[in-house]
C-alpha positions in Angstrom: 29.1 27.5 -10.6 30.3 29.0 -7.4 27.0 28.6 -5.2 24.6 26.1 -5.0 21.8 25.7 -7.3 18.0 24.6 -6.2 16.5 22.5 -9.2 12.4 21.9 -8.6 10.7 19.0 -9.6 7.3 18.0 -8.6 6.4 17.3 -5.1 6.5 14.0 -3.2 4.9 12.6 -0.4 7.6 9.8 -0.3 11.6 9.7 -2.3 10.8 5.7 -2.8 10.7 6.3 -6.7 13.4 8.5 -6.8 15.6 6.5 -4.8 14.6 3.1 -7.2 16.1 5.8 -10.0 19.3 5.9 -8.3 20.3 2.7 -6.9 22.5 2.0 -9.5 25.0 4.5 -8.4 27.7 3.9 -5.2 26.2 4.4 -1.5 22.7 5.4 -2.2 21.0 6.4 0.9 17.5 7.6 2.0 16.8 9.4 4.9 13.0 8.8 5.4 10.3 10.8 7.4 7.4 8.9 7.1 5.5 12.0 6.8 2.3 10.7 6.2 2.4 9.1 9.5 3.9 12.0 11.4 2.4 15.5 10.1 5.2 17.2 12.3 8.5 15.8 10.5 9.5 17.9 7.3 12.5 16.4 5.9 13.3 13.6 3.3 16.4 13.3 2.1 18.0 11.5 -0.5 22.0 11.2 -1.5 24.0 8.7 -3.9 27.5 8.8 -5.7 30.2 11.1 -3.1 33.0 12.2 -4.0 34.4 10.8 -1.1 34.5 8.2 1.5 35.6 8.6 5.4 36.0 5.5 7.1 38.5 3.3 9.3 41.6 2.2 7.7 44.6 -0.2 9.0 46.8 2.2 8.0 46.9 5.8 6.3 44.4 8.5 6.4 40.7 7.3 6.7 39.7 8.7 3.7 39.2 7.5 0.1 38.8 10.1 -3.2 36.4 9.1 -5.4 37.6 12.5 -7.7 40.4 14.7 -7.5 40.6 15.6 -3.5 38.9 18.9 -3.1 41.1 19.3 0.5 44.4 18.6 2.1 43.9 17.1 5.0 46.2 16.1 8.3 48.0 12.3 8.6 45.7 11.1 11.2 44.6 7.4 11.7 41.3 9.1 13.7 38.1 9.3 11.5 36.6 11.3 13.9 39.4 13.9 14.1 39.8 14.1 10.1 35.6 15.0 9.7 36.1 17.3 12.4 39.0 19.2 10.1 36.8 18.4 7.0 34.0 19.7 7.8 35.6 23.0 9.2 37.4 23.4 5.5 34.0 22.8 3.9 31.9 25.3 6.2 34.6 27.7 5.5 33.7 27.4 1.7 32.1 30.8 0.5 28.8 29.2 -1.3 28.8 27.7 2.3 28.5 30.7 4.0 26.3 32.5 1.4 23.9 29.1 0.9 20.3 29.6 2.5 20.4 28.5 6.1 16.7 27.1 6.2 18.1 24.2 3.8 18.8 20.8 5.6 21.5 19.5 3.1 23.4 21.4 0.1 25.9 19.0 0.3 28.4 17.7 2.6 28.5 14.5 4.6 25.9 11.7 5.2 26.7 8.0 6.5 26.3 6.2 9.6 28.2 5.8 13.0 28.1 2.6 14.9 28.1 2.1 18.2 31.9 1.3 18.2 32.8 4.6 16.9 32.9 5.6 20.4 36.7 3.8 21.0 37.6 7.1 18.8 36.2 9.2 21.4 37.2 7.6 24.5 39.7 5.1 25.7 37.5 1.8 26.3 38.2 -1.9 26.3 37.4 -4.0 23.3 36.7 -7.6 24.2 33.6 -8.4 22.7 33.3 -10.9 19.4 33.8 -8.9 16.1 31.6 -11.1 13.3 30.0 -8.6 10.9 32.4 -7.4 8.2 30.8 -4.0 8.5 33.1 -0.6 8.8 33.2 1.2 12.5 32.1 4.5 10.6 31.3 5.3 7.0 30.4 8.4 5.6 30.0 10.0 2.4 31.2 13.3 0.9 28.2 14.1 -1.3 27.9 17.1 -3.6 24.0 16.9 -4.3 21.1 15.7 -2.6 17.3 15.7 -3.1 15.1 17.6 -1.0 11.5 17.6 0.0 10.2 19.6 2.4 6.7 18.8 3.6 5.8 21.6 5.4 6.0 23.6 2.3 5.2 20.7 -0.1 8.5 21.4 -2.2 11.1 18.6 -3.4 14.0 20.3 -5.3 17.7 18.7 -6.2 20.4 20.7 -4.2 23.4 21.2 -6.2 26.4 22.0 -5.2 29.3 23.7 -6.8 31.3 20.2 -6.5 28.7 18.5 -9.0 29.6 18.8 -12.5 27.4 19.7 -15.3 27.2 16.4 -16.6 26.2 14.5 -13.6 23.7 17.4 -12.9 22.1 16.8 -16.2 21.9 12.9 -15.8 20.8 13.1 -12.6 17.7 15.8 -13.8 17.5 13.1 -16.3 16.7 10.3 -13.8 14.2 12.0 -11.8 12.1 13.8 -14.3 11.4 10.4 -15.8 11.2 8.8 -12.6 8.0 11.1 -11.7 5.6 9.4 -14.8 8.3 6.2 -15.6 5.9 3.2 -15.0 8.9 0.9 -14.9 10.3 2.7 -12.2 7.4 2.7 -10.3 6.8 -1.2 -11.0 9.8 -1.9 -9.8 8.9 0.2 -6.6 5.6 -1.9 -6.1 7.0 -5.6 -7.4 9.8 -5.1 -5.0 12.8 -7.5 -6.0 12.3 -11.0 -4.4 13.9 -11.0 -0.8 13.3 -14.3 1.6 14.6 -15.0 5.0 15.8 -18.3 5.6 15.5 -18.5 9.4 14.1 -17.7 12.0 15.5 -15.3 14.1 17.4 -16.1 17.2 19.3 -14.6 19.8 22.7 -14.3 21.1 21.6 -14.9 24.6 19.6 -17.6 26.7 16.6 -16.0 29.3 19.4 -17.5 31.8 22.3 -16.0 30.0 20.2 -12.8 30.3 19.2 -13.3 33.8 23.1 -14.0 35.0 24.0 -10.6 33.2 21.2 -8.7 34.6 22.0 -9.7 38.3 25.5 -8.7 36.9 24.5 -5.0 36.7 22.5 -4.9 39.7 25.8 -6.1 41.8 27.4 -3.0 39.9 24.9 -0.7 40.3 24.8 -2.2 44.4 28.5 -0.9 44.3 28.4 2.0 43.2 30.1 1.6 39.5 27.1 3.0 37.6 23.1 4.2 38.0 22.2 2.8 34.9 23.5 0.3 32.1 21.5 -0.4 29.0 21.5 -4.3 28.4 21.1 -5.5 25.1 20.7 -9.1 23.0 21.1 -9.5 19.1 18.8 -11.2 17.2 20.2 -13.0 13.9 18.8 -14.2 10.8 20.1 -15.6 6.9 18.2 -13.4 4.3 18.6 -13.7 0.5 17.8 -11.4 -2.1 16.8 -7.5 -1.9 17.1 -6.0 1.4 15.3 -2.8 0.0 12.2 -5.0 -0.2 12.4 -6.0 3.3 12.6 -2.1 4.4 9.5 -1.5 2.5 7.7 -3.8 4.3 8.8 -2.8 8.0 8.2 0.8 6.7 4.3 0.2 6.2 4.1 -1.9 9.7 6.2 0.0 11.7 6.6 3.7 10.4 9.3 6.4 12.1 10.0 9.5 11.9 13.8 8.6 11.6 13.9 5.6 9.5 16.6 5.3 6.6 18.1 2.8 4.2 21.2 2.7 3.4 23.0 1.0 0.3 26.8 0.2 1.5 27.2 -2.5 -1.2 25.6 -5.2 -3.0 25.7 -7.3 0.4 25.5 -5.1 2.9 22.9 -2.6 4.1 21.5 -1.0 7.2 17.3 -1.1 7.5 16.7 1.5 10.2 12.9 2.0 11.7 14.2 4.5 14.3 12.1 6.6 16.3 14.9 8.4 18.4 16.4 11.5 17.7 20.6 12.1 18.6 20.9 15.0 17.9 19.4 18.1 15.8 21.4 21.3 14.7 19.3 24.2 13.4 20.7 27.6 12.4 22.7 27.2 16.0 20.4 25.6 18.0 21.6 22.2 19.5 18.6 20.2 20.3 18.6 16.3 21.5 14.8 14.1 22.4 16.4 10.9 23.8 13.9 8.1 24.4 13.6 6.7 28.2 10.6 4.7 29.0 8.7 1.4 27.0 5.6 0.6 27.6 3.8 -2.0 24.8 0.7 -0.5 22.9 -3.1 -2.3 24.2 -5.1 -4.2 22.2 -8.1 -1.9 23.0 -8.7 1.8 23.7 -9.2 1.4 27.2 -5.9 -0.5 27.1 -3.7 1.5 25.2 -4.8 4.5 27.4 -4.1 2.6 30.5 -0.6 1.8 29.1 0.0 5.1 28.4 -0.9 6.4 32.1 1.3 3.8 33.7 4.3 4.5 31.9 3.6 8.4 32.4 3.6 7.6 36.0 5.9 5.0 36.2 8.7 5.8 39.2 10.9 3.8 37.5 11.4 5.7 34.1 11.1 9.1 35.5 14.0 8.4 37.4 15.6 7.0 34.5 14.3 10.4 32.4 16.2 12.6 34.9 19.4 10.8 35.0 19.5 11.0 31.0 18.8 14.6 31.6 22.1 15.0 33.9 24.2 13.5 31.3 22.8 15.2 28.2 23.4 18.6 29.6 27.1 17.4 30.8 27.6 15.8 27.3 26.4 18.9 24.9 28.2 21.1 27.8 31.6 20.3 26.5 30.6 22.3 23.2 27.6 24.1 23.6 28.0 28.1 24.6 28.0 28.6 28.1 24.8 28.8 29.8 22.5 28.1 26.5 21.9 24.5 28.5 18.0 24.3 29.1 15.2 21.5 29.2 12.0 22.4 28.1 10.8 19.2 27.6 10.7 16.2 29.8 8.2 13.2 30.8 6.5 13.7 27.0 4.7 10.8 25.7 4.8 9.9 22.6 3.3 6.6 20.4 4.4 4.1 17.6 2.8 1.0 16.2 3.7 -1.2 19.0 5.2 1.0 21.7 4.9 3.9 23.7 7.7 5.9 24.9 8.3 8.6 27.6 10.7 11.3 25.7 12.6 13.9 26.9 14.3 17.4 25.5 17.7 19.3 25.9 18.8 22.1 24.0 21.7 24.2 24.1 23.7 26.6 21.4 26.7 26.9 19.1 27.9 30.0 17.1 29.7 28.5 14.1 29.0 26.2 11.8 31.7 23.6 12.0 30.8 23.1 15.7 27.7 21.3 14.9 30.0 18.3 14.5 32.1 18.4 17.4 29.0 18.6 19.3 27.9 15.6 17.6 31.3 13.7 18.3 31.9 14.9 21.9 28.0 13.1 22.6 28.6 10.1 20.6 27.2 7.8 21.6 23.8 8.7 22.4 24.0 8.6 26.9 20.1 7.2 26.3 21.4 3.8 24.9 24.7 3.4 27.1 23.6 4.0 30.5 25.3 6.5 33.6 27.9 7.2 34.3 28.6 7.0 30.4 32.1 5.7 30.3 31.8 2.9 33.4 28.5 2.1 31.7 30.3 0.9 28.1 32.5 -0.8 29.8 30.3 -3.0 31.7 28.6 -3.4 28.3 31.9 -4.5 27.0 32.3 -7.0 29.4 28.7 -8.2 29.3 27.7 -8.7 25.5 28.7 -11.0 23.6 29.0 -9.6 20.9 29.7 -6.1 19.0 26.6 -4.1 18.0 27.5 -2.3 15.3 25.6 -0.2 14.0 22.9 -0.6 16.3 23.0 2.3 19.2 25.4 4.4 16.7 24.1 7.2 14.7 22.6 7.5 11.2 23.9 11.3 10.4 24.2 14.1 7.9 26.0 17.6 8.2 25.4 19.9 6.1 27.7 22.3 4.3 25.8 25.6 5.7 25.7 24.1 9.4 22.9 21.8 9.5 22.8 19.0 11.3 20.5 16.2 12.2 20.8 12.4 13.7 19.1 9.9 14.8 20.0 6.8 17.4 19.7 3.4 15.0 17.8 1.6 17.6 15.2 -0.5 15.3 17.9 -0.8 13.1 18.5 -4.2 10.8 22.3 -5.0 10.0 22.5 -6.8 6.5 25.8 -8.4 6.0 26.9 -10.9 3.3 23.8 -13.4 4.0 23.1 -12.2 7.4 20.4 -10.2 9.5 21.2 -8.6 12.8 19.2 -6.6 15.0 19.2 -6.1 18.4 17.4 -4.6 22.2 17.8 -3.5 24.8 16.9 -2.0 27.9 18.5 0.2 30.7 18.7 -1.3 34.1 18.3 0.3 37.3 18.3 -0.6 40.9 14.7 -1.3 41.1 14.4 -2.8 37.7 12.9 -6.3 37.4 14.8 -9.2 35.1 11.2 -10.7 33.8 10.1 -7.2 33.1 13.6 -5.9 31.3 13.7 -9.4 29.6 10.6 -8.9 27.7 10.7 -5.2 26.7 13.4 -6.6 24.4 11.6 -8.8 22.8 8.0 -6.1 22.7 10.9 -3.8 21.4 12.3 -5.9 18.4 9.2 -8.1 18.5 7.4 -5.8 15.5 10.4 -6.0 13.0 11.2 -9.9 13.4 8.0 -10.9 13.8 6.4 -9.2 10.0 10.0 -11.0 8.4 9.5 -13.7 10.0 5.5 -13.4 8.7 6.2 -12.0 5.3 9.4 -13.7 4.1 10.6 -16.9 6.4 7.7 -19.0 4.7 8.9 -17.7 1.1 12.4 -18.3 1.8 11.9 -22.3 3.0 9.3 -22.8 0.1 10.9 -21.1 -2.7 14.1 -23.3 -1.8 12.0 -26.4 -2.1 10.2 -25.5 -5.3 13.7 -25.1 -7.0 14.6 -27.9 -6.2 11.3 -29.7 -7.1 11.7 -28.3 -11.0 14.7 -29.7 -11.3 14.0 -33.6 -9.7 13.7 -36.2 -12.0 10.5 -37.5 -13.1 9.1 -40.6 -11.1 6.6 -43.9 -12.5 5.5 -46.2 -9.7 3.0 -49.0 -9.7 0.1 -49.0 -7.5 2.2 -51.5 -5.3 4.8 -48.8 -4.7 2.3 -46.0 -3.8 0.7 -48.1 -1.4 4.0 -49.1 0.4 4.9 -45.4 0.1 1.8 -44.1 2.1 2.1 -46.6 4.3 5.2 -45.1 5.7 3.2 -41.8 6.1 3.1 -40.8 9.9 -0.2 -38.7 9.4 -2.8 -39.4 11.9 -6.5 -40.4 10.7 -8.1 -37.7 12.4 -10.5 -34.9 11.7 -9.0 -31.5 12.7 -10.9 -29.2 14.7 -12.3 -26.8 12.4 -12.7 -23.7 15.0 -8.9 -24.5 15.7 -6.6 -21.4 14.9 -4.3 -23.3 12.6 -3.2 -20.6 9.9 0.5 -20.0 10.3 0.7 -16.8 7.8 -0.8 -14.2 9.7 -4.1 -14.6 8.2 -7.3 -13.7 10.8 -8.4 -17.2 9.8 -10.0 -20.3 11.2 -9.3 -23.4 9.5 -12.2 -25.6 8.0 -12.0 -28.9 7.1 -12.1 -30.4 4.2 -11.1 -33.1 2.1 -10.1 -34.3 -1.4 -10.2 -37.7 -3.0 -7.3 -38.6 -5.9 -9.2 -41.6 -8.1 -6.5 -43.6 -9.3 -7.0 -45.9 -12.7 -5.0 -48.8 -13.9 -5.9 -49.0 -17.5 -5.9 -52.8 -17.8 -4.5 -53.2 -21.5 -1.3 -50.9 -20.5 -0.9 -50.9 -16.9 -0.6 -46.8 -17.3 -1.9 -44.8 -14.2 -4.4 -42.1 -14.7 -5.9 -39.4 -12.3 -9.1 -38.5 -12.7 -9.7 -34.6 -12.3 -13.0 -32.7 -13.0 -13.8 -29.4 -14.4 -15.8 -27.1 -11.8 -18.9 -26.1 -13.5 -18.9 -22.6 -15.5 -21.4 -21.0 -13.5 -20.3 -21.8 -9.7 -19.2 -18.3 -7.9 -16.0 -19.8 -6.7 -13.3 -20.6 -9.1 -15.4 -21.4 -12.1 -14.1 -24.4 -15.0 -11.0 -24.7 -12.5 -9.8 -28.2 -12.6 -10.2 -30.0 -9.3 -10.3 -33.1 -7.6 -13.5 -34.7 -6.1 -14.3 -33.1 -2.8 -15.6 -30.8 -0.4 -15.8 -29.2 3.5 -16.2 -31.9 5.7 -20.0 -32.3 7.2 -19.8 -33.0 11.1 -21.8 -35.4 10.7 -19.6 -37.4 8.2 -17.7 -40.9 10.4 -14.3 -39.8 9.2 -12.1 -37.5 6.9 -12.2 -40.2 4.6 -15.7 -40.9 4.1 -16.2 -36.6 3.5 -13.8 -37.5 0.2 -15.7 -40.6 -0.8 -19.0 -38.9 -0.2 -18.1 -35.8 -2.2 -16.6 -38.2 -4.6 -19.9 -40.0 -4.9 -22.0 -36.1 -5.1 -20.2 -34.8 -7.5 -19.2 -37.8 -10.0 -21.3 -40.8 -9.0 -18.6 -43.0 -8.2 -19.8 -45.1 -4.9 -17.3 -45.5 -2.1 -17.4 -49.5 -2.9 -15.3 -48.6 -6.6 -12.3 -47.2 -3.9 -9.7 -49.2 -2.1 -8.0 -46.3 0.1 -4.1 -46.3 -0.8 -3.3 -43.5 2.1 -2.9 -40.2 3.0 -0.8 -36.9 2.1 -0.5 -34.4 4.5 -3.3 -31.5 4.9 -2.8 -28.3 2.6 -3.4 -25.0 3.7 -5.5 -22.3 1.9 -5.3 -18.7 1.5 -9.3 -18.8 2.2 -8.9 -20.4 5.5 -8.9 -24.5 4.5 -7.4 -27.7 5.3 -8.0 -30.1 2.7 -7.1 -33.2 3.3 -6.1 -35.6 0.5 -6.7 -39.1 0.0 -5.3 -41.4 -2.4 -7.2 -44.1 -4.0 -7.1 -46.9 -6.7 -10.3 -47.0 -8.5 -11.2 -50.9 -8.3 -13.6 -50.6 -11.4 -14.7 -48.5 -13.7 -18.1 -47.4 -13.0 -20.1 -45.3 -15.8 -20.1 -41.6 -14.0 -22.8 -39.5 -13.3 -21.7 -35.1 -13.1 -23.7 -33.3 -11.0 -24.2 -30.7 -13.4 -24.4 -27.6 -10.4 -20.7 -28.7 -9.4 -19.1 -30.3 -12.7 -18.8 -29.0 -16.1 -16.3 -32.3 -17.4 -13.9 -34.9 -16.0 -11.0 -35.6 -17.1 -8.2 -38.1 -17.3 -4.5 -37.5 -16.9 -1.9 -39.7 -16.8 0.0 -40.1 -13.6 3.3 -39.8 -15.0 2.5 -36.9 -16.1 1.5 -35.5 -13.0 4.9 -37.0 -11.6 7.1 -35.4 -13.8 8.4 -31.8 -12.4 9.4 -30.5 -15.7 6.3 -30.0 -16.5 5.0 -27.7 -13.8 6.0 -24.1 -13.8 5.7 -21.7 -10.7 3.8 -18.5 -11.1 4.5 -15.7 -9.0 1.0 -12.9 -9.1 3.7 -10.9 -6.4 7.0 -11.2 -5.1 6.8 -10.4 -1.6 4.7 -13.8 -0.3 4.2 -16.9 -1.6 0.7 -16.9 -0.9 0.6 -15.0 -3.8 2.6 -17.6 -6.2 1.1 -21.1 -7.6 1.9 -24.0 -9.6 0.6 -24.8 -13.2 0.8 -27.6 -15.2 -1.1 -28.0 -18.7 -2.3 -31.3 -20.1 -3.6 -31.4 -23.5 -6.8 -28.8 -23.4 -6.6 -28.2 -19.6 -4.7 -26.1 -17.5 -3.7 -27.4 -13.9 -2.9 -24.7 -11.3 -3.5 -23.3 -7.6 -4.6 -25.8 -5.0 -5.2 -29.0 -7.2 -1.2 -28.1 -8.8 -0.3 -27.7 -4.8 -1.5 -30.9 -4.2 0.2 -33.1 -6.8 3.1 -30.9 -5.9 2.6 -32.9 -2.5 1.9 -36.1 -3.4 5.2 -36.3 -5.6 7.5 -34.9 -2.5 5.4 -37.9 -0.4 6.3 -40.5 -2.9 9.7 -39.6 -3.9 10.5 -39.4 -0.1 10.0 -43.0 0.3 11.1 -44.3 -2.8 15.0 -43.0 -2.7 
């Protein structure tokens, strides 16, 4: 084959099954429009498998052959210098020259830059902590990609005349049945399980900020610099599937320039980007840096107020221009002579939680391997360093802690027949052996205010931390407890011991507010209170413990024949959270509040439906005959309490695998089947007692 070969397969809106089809092979990566959210973008773009790797090495050319070398390349230690000769060998190709120019990719080389990169460009000081085990640079040499276009509502596999036959069959293989595979598509819904296991937090106190802020105004005071773009890094533990995490930041936060990229089984990069670097199309250089955050309003009338400030906000308009003068100097060094122009500057533009002001520069090149010296002569992006360029990274140097990786580098592709396109991998989630970085920042200026500056960090980052946080910090903690919970040993206690356990219970005796916004998962919920009694009999022949429990009558419209305890929303006019338990107790079962001697309390437990039930323990003093309200009870039912307290017995369902709101326990006991809240809440009452009895 000795051009490249356009393979159609069905249209889609989004390469998320497609990709699932090829995560198996090395350095999968999607580059991902969003195109349902922004009707302008066209291209989606999806790579795995290259033939080859460029990136850093202590010693020997940065490159490593996957296959037979296709090139002989020079003995230089400089990635950037050996892409540079790459790429002008590949463009030089004759199925390069002859390959439609209106195609994005046919093949050629995809990866990311981070912000580091830049020491290959220029000479710049290195002091900051290196602690993420991820290369300066890495990209790919890849010899088929897939396409869709959206403007035309095509996606087609690009091959290239470096794929074999066989590869190009398996991989028509993989994404015919990926179009109709249901398992493929489950797996794309039904993420794999991914949980956060902290909270984020940052690299840098407000006072650590402030001291480094009043740091840049002293420079700026003296002249060093106009401009410096401060950031701080925000750091988590994950476990699991980072792809699942992308998925969810996709739906709340969309991009045009969002990607994921696959760098091995513990490292990834989640980018939500909305920046542009740098775009190369048939010759025309064209770069849309970002300059100017304002948050978006919670209304109409505030969101359009927003807006207007920033667009006539002194402040970033002065920023806009500077960005301007450094663009033009920066695409100057390649770009033909007097092709410089701006045709766009001041332009608003909106996301989920931001608007920014935007600007445009353009300029031209006449061959095809130029497209990456422009690229490398810019990096990095003048929009995230500050100005002067060169005094701005240093002061960065000197000022953050830490590296940044790939945040403020580039996520890029170049394409065999001159195409280009990048983006600047703000937004952008660093996954690293157990570990979650992402980072913002802002750039200072003379008149810039530390308050201000501080927060548009955290508005900035504030949408991507906070829905992990949300979605997967809750499942993370929980899931770790529930293992271990499965594998306890199995506890009997007397009545003597339960007592003495509970009365070590710090829980206050009070009744919670129920217009008080307690719900901690995001929920647009208001608690209501409620409360639970658990009946406990000593059968006097045995001393065994049972629980009574009672079947919810078949007709009720909420959870119908679940198995319960006694109980109900607490009545304002009830004395106390307890006496709502014996009440509903004496409702629904007939059992008067004189057959209970109160044993204690368990903590309150949170409902999806917006309630906090909480539950008392009781012994049962005597056995009274019972009498079912027949509207609320079907059947009662006794279990034995070692039973209950025995976590071998309890199995955790998961309905989903992206919350635990959508996972519950279940136990079974003879006929009966124990799950959901009334499971939750033994769950409880064993982590209370074993607590205190270790």
């Amino acid at each position: 084959m000795s051009e490249i070969k356009q393979v159609n397969l069905p249209y889609q809106t989004s390469l998320l099954s497609f990709f699932s089809a090829v995560r198996d092979l090395p350095y999968p990566a999607l580059l991902d429009s969003n195109h349902e959210h922004f009707p302008d973008t066209n291209f989606d773009i999806l790579v795995a498998n290259p033939l080859a790797r460029i990136h850093p090495k202590h010693s020997g050319q940065p490159i490593t052959w996957y296959s037979k070398p296709r090139y002989e390349l020079s003995d230089t230690h400089n990635p950037m210098t050996l892409l540079n000769e790459l790429m002008s060998l590949i463009c030089q190709e004759p199925w390069a020259q002859s390959a439609p120019k209106d195609l994005p990719f046919i093949g050629g080389l995809l990866g990311y830059y981070g912000y580091e990169s830049g020491h290959f460009v220029e000479q710049l000081p290195d002091t900051v902590n290196h602690d993420i085990d991820l290369e300066t640079l890495n990209l790919g040499l890849y010899s088929w990609a897939v396409v869709t276009a959206h403007q035309t509502k095509t996606t087609q596999l690009i091959i290239s005349p470096w794929c074999d036959q066989t590869e190009v069959a398996d991989l028509i293989n993989r994404f015919t049945s990926a179009c109709d595979d249901v398992l493929v598509k489950h797996e794309l819904h039904h993420a794999h399980s991914f949980a956060l296991n902290t909270p984020f937090t940052s690299n840098m106190t407000e006072a650590d900020y402030a001291q480094k802020f009043a740091s840049v105004q002293a420079y700026i005071q003296a002249g060093d610099c106009y401009q410096v773009n401060l950031a701080q890094r925000f750091s988590s533990t994950y476990q699991g599937d980072t792809f699942t995490a992308y998925l969810a930041l996709r739906n709340v936060c969309p991009t045009p320039f969002s990607a994921y990229l696959q760098l091995s089984p513990e490292q990834s990069l989640l980018s939500h980007s909305p920046e542009r670097f740098l775009l190369c199309d048939q010759g025309r250089v064209e770069s849309k840096p970002i300059k100017g955050t304002v948050a978006r309003g919670r209304t109409p009338e505030e969101d359009k107020a927003n807006a207007d400030w920033l667009l006539a906000s002194e402040k970033d308009r002065a920023e806009n221009l500077m960005i301007v003068d450094l663009l033009r100097n920066d695409l100057g060094r390649t770009c033909l002579t007097g092709s410089i122009k701006v045709p766009k500057i001041f332009a608003l533009e909106s996301y989920a939680n931001v608007h920014h002001l935007v600007l445009t520069v353009e300029g031209r090149i006449d061959r095809a391997d130029q497209a990456i010296r422009v690229f490398h002569q810019s990096f990095p992006g003048g929009s995230i360093t500050g100005a002067p360029k060169i005094r701005s990274m240093e002061i960065i140097d000197e000022l953050e802690p830490h590296e940044r990786s790939a945040y403020c580098g580039s996520i890029a592709y170049f394409s065999a027949n001159g195409q280009m396109d990048s983006s600047i991998t703000i937004r952008t989630l660093v996954a690293d052996h157990g570990k979650l970085h992402c980072w913002a920042g802002g750039g200072l200026v003379a008149d810039s205010k530390c308050q201000e500056e501080y927060q548009e960090t955290f508005t900035k980052v504030g949408k991507l931390t906070h829905t992990l946080e949300q979605d997967f910090f809750e499942i993370g903690r929980i899931m770790s407890d529930i293992e271990q919970f499965l594998n306890a040993p199995p506890i009997d206690l007397s009545l003597d011991d339960i007592r003495a356990a509970l009365d070590k219970e710090p829980y206050a005796q009070q009744i919670h507010n129920p217009d008080e916004e307690m719900f901690p998962s995001g929920y647009d919920l208001h608690y209501r209170s409620a409360a639970v009694l658990i009946p406990i009999w000593r059968e006097p022949e045995n001393g065994e413990l049972y629980v009574l429990l009672t079947q919810r009558a078949l007709h009720m419209r909420n959870h119908p024949g679940q198995i319960a305890f006694p109980g109900g929303k607490h009545d304002p006019d009830d004395a106390s959270i307890q006496y709502t338990a014996l009440r509903e107790t004496l409702e629904e079962v007939g059992l008067s509040p004189d057959c209970f001697d109160l044993l204690g309390e368990l903590g309150e437990y949170c409902t999806v439906s917006g309630y906090c039930i909480k539950p008392i323990v009781a012994e049962m003093t005597r056995r009274s005959e019972l009498s079912l309200c027949e509207d609320e009870v079907k059947s009662v039912h006794w279990v034995p309490l070692r039973h209950l307290l025995t976590p071998q017995n309890y199995r955790f369902r998961k309905k989903k695998l992206d919350t635990i709101s959508r996972g519950y326990f279940e136990i079974n006991y003879e006929e009966i089947r124990i799950w959901g809240v009334t499971a939750g809440i033994l769950y409880g009452l064993y982590q209370t007692l074993a607590k205190h009895i270790r």
